[in-house]
C-alpha positions as CSV (number, residue, x, y, z in Angstrom):
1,X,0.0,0.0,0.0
2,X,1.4,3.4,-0.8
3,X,1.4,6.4,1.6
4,X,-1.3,9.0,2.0
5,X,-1.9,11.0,-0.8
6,X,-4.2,13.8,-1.9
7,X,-6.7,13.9,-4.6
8,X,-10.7,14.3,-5.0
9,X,-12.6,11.2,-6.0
10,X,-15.7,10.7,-7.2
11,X,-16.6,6.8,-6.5
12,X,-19.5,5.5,-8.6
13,X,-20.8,2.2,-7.1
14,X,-24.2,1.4,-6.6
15,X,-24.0,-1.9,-3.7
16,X,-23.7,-0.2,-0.6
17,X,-21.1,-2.9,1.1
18,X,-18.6,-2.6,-1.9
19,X,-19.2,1.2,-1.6
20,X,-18.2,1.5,1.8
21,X,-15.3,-0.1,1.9
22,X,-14.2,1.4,-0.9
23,X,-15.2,4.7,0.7
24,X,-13.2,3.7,4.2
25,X,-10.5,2.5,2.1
26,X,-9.7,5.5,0.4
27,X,-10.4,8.2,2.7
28,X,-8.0,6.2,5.2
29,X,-5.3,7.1,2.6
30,X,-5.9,10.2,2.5
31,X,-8.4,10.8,-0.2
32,X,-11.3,12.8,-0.2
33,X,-14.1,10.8,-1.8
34,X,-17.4,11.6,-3.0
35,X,-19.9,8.6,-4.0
36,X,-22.4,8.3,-6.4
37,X,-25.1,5.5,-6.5
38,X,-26.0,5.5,-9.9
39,X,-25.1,6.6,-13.4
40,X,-27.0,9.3,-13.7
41,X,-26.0,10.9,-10.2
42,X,-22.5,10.6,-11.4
43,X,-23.2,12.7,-14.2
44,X,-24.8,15.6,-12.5
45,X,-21.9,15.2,-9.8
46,X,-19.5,15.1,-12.5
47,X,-21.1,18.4,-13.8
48,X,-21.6,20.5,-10.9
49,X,-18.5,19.4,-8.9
50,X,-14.9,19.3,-9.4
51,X,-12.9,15.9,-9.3
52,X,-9.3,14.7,-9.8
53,X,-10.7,10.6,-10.7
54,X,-13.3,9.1,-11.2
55,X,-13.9,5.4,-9.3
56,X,-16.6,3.8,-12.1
57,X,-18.4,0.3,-11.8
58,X,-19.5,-0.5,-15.2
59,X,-22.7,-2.6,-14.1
60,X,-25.0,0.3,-12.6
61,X,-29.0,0.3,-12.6
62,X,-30.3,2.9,-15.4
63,X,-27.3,4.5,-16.8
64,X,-24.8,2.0,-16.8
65,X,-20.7,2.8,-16.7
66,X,-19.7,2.5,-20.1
67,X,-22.5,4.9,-20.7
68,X,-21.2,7.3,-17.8
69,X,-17.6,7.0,-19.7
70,X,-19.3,7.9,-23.5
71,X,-21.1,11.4,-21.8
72,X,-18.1,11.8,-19.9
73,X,-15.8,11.7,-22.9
74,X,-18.3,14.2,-24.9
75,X,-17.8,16.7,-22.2
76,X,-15.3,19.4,-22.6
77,X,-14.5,19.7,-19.1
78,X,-14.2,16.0,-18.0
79,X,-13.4,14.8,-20.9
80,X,-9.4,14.2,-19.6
81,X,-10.4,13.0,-16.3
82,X,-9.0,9.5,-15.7
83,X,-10.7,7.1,-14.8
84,X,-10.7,3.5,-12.9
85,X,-13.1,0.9,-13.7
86,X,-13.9,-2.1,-11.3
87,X,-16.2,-4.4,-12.3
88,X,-17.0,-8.4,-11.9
89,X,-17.5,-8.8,-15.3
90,X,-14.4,-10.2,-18.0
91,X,-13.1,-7.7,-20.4
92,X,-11.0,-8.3,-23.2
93,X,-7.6,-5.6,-23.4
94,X,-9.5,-4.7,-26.6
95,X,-12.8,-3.7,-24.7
96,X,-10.8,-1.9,-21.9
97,X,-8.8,-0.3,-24.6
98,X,-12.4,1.0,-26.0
99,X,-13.4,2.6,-22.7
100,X,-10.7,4.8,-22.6
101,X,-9.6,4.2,-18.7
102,X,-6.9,4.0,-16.8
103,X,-7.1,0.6,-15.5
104,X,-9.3,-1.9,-14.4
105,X,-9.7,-3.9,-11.3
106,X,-11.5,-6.7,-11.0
107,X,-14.1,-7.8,-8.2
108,X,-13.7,-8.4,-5.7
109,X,-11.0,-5.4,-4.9
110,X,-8.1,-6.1,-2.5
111,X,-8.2,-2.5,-0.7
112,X,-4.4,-2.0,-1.2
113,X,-5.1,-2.4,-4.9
114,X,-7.3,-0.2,-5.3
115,X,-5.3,2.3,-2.9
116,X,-1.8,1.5,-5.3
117,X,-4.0,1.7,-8.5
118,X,-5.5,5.5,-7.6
119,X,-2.2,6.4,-6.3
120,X,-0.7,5.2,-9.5
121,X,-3.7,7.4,-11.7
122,X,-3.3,10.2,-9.9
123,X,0.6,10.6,-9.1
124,X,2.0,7.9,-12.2
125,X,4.3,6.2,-10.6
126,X,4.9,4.5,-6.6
127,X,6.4,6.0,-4.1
């Protein structure tokens, strides 16, 4: 696990046990997170609110992540914004390639992971 850091978050997860830990997780490292439940709350955060990375499952109810990644991408201002995707489902380097992120992590997240792979997004290299 890496040491604490700084950087605004916006985590996008709609179970509420992933959420939290991935919440506790982050903050513990220093982070400043923000959470959305859905895909279309992310958006209006993602509007309205300034971030440093976005946290994005790709299986959410209504909008669904790849969705929240294709708006994202067609707007000016967050277009640049990197993002992590963590998801249960199996991707192909060719389909990650498509969603234009930084990395993926596959459920279920081992918290330093997920500390070392924001770290990593935000800062580019480990300490």
């Amino acid at each position: 696990m890496t040491s604490l850091a700084t950087g605004v978050i916006l985590l996008v997860e709609d179970d509420d046990a992933t959420r939290g830990m991935f919440e506790t997780t982050l903050s513990g490292a220093g982070y400043i997170v923000h959470t959305a439940r859905t895909g279309a709350g992310a958006l209006t955060r993602l509007r309205s609110e300034s971030f440093d990375l976005v946290v994005l499952d790709l299986m959410l109810p209504g909008i669904t992540g790849p969705e929240v990644l294709d708006a994202m991408r067609q707007g000016p201002a967050i277009a640049q914004l990197p993002v992590i995707v963590v998801t249960g489902a199996t991707l192909s380097q060719r389909e990650l390639g498509n969603l234009s992120v930084v990395t993926m992590l596959r459920k279920p997240v081992d918290p330093d992971d997920l500390v070392d792979a924001v770290y990593l997004a935000l800062h580019g290299r480990r300490q």
